[in-house]
PDB file of N, CA, C and O in Angstrom:
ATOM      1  N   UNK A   1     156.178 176.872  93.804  1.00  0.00           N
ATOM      2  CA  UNK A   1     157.031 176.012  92.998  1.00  0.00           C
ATOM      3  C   UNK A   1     157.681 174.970  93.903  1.00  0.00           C
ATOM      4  O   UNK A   1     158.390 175.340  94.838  1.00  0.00           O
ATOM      5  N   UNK A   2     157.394 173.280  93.578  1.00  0.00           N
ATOM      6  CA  UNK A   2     158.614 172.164  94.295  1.00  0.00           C
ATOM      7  C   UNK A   2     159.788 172.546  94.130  1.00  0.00           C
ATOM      8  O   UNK A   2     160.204 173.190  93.166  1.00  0.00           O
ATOM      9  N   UNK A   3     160.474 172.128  95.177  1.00  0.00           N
ATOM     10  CA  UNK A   3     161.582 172.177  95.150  1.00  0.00           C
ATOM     11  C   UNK A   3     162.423 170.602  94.874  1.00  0.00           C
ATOM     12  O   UNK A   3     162.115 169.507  95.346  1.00  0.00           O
ATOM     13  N   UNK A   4     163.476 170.917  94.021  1.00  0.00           N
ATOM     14  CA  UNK A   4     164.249 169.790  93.690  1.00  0.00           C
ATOM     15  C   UNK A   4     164.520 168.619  94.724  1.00  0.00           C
ATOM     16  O   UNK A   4     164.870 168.840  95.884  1.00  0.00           O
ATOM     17  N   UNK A   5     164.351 167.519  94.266  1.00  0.00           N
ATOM     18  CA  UNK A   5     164.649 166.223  95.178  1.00  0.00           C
ATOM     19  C   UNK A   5     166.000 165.483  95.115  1.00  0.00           C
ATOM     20  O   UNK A   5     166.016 164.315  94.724  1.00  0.00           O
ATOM     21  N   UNK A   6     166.509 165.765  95.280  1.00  0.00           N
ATOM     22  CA  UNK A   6     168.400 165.759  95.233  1.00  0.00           C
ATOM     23  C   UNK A   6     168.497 164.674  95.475  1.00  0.00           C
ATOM     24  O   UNK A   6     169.060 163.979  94.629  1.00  0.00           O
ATOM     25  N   UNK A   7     167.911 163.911  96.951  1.00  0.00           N
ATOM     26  CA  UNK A   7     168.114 162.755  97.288  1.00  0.00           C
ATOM     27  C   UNK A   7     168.139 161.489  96.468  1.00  0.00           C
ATOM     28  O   UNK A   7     168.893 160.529  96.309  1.00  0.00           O
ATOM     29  N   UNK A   8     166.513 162.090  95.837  1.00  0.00           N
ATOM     30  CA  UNK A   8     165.941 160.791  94.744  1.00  0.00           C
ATOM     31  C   UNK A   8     166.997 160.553  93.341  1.00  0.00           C
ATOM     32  O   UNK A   8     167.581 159.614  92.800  1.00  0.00           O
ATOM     33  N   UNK A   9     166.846 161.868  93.167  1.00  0.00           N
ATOM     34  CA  UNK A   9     167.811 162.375  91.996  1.00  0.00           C
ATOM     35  C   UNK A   9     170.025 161.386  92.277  1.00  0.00           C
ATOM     36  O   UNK A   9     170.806 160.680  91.639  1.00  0.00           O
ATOM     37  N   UNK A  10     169.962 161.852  93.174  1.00  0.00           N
ATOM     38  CA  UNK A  10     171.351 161.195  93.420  1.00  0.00           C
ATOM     39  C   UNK A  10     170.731 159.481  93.231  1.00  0.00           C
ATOM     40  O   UNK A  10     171.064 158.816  92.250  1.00  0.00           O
ATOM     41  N   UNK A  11     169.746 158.888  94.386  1.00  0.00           N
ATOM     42  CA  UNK A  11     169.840 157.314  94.831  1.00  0.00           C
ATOM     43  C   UNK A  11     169.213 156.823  93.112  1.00  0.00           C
ATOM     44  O   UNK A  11     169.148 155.617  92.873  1.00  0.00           O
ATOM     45  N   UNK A  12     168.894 157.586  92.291  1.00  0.00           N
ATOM     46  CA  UNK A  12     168.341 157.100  90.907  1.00  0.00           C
ATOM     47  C   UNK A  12     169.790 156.941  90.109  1.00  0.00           C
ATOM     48  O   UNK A  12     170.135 155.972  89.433  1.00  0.00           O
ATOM     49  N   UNK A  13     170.414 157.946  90.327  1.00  0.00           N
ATOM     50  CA  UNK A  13     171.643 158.110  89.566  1.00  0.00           C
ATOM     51  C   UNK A  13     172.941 157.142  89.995  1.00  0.00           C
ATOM     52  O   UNK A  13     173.955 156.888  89.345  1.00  0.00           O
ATOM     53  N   UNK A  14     172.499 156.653  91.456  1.00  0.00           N
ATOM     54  CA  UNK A  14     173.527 155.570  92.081  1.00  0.00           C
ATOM     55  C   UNK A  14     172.912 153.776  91.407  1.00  0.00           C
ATOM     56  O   UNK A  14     173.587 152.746  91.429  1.00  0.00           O
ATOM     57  N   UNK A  15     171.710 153.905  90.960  1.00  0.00           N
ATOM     58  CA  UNK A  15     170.883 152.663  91.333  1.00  0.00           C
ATOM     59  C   UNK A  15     171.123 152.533  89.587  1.00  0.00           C
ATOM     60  O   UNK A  15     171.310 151.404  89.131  1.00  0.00           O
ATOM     61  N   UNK A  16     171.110 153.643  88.716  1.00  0.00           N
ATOM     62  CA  UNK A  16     171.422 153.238  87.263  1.00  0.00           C
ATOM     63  C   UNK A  16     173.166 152.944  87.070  1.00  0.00           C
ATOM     64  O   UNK A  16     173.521 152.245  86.121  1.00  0.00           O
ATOM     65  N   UNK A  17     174.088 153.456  87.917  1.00  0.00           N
ATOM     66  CA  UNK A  17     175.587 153.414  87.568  1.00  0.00           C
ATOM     67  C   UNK A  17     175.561 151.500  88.141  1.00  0.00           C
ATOM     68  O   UNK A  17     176.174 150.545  87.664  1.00  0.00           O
ATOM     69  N   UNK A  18     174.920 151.543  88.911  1.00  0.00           N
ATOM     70  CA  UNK A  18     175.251 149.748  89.454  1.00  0.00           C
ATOM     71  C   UNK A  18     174.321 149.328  88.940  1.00  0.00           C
ATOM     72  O   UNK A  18     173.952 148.520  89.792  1.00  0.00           O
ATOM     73  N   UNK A  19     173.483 149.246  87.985  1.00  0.00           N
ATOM     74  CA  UNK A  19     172.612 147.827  87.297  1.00  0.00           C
ATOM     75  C   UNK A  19     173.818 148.095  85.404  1.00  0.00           C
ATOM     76  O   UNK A  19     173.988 147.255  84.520  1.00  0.00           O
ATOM     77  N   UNK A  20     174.279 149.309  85.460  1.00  0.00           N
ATOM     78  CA  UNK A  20     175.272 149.126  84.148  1.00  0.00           C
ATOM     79  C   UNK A  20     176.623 148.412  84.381  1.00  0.00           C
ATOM     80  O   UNK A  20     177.331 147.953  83.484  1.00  0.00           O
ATOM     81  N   UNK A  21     176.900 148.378  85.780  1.00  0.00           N
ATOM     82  CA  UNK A  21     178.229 148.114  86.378  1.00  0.00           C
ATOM     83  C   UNK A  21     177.877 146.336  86.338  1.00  0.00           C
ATOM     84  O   UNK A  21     178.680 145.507  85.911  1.00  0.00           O
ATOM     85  N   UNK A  22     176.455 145.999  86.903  1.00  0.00           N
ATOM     86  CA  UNK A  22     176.047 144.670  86.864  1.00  0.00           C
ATOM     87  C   UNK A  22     176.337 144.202  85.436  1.00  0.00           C
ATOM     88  O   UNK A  22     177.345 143.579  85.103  1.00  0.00           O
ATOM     89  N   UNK A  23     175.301 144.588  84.603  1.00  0.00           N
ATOM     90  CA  UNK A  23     175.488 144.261  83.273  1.00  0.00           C
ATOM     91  C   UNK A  23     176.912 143.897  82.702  1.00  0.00           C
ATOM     92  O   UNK A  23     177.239 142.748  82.408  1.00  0.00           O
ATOM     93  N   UNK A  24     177.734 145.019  82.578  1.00  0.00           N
ATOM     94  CA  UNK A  24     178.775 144.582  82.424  1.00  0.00           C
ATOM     95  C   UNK A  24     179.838 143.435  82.564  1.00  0.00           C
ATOM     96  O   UNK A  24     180.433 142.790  81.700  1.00  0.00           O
ATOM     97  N   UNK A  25     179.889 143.386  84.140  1.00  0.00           N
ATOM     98  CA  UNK A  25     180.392 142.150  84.912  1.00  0.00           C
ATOM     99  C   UNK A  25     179.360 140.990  84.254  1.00  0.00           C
ATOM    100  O   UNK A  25     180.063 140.004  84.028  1.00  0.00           O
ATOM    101  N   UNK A  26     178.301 140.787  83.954  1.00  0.00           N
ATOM    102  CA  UNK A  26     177.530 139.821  83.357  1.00  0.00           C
ATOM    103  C   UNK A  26     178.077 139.491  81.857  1.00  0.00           C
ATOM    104  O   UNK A  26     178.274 138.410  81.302  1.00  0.00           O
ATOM    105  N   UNK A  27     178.237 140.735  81.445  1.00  0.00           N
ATOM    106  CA  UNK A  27     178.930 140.890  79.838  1.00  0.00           C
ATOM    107  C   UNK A  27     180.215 139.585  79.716  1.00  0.00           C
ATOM    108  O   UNK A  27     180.407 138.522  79.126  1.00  0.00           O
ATOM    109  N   UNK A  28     180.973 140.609  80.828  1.00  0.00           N
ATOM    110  CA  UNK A  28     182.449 139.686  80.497  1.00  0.00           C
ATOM    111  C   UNK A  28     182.318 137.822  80.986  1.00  0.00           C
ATOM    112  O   UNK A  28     182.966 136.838  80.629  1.00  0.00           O
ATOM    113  N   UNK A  29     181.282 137.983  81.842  1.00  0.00           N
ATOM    114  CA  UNK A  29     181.538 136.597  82.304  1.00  0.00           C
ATOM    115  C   UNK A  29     181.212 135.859  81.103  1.00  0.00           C
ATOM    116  O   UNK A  29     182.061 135.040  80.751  1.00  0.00           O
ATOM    117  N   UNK A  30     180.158 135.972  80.389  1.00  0.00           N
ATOM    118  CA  UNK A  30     179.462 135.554  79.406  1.00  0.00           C
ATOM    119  C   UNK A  30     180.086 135.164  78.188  1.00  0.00           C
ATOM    120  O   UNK A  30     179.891 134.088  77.622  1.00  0.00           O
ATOM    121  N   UNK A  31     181.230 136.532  77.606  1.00  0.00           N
ATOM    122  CA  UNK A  31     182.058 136.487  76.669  1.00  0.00           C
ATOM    123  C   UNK A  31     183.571 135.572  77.198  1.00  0.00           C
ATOM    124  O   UNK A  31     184.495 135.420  76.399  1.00  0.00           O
ATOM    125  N   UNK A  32     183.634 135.063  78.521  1.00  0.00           N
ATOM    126  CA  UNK A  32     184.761 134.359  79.373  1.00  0.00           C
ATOM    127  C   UNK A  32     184.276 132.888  79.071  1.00  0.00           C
ATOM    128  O   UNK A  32     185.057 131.961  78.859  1.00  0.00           O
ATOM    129  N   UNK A  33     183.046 132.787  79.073  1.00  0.00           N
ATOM    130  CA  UNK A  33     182.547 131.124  79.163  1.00  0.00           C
ATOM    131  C   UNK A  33     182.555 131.262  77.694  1.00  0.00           C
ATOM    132  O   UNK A  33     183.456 130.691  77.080  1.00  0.00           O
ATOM    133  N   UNK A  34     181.683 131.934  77.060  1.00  0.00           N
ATOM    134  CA  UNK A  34     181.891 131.477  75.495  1.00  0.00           C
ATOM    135  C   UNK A  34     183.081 131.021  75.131  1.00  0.00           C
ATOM    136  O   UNK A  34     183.308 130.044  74.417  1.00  0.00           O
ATOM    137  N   UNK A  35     184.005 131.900  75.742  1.00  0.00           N
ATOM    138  CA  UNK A  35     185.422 131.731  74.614  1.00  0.00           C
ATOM    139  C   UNK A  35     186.294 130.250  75.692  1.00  0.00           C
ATOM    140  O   UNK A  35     187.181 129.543  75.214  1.00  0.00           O
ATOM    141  N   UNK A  36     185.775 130.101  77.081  1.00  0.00           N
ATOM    142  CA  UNK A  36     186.124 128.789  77.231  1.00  0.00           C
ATOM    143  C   UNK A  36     185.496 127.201  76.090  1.00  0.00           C
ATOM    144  O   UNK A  36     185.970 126.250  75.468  1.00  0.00           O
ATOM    145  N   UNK A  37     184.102 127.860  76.444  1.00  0.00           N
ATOM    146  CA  UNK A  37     183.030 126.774  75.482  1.00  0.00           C
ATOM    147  C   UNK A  37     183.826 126.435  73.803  1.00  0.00           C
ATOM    148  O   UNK A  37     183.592 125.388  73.199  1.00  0.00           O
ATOM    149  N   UNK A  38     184.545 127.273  73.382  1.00  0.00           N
ATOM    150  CA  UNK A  38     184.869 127.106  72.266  1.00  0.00           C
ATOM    151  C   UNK A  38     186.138 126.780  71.795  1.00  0.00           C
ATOM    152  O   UNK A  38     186.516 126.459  70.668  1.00  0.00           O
ATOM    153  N   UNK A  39     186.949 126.967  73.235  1.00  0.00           N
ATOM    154  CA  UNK A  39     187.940 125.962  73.216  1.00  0.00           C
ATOM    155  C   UNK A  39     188.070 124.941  73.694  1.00  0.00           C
ATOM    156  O   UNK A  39     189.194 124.439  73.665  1.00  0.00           O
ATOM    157  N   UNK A  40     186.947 124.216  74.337  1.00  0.00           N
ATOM    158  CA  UNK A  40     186.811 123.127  74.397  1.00  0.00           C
ATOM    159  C   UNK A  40     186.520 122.168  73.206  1.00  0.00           C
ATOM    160  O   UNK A  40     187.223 121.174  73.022  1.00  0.00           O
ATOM    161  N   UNK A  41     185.619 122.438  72.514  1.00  0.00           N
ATOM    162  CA  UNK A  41     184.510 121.864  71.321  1.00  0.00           C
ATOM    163  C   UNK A  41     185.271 122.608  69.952  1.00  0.00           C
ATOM    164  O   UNK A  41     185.084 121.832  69.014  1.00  0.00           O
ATOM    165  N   UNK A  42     185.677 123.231  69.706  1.00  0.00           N
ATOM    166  CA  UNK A  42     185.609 124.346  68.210  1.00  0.00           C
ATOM    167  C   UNK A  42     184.934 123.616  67.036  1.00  0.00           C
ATOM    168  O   UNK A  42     184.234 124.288  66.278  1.00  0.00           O
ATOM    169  N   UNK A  43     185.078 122.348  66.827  1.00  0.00           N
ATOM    170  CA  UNK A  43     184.256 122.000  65.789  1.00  0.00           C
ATOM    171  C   UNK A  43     182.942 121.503  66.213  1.00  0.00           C
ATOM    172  O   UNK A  43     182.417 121.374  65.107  1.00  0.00           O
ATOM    173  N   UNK A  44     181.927 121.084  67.183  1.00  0.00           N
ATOM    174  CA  UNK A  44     181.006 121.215  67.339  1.00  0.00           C
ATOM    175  C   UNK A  44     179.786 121.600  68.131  1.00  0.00           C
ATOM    176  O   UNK A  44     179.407 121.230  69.243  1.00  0.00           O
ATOM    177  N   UNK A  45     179.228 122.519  67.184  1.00  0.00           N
ATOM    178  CA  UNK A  45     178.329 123.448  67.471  1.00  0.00           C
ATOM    179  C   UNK A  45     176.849 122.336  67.630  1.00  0.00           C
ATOM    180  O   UNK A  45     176.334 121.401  67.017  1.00  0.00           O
ATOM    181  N   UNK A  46     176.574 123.303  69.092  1.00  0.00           N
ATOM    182  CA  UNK A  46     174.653 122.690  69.707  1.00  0.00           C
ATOM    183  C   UNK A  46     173.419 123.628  68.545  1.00  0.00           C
ATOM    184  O   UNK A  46     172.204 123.769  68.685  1.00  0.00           O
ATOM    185  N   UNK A  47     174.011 123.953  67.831  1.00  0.00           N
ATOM    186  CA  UNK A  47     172.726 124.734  67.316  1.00  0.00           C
ATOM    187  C   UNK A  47     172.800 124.535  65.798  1.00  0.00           C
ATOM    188  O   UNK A  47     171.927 125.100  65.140  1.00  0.00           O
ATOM    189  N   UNK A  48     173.854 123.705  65.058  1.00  0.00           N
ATOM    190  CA  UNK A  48     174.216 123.555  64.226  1.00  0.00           C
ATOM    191  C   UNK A  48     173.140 122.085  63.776  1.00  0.00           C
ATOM    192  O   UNK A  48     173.343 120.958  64.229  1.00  0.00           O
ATOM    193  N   UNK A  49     172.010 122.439  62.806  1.00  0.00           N
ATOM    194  CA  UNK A  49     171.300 121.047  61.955  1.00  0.00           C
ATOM    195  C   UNK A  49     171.604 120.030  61.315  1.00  0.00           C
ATOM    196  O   UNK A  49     172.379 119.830  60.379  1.00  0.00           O
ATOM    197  N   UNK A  50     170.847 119.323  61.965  1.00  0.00           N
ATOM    198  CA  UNK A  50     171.426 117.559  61.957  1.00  0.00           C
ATOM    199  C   UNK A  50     171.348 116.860  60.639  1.00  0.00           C
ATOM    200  O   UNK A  50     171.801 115.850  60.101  1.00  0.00           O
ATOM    201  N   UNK A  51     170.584 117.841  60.378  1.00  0.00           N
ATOM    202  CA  UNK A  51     170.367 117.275  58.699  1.00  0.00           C
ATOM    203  C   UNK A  51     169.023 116.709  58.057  1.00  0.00           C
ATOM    204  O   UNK A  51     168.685 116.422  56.908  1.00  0.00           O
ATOM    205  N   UNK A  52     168.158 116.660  59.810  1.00  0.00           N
ATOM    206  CA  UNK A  52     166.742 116.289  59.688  1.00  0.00           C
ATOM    207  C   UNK A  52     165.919 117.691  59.455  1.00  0.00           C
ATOM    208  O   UNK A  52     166.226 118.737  60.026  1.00  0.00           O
ATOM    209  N   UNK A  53     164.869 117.562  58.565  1.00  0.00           N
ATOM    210  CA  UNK A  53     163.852 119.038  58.338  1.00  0.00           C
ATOM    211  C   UNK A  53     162.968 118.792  59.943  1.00  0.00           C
ATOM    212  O   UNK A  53     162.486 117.814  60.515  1.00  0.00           O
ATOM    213  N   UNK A  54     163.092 120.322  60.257  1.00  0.00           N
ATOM    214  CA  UNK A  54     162.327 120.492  61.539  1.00  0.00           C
ATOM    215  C   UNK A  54     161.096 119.806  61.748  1.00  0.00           C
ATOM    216  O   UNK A  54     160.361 119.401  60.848  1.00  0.00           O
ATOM    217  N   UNK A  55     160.870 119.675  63.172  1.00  0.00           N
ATOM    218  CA  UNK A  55     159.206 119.744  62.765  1.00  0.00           C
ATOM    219  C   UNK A  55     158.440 120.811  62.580  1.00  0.00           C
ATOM    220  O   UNK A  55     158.723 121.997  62.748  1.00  0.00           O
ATOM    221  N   UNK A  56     157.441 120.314  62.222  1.00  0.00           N
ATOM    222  CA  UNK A  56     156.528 121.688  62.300  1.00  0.00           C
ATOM    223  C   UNK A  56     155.600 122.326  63.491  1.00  0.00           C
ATOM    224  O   UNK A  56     154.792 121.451  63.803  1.00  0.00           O
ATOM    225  N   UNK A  57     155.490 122.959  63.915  1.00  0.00           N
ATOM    226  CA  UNK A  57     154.967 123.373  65.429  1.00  0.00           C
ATOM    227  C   UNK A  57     153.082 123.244  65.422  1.00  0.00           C
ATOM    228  O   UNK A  57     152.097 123.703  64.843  1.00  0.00           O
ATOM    229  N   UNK A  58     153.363 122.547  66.205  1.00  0.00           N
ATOM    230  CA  UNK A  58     151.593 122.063  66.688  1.00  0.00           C
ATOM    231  C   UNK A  58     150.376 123.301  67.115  1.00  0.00           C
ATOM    232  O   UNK A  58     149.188 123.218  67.426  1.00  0.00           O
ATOM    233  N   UNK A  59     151.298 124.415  66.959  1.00  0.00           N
ATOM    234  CA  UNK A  59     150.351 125.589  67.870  1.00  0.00           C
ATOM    235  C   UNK A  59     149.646 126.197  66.475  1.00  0.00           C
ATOM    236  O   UNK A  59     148.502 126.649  66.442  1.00  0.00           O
ATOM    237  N   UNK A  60     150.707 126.106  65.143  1.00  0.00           N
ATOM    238  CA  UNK A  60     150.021 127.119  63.725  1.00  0.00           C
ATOM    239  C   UNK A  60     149.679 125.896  63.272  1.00  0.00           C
ATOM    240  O   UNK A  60     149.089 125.778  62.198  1.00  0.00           O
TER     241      UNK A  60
END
């Protein structure tokens, strides 16, 4: 019978707590600029239609 790999087992368990710890810190920055972005502008939105019908895409 193998015996348990503790090492791997710990550096897996260190390497998932810091890509959630990343994420996070990515989270807030993200939700920090939005809520700057929207007090800059509040009434206008980049994704909001101009009033022209799209085009239609050349690939279908």
């Amino acid at each position: 019978m193998a015996t348990p790999n503790y090492g791997y087992e710990k550096r897996q368990k260190e390497l998932a707590k810091k890509r959630k710890k990343e994420d996070k810190l990515k989270a807030r920055a993200e939700r920090k600029a939005g809520h700057a972005d929207d007090e800059q502008s509040p009434d206008t939105d980049a994704d909001a239609p101009s009033g022209e019908p799209a085009a239609p895409n050349p690939g279908n």
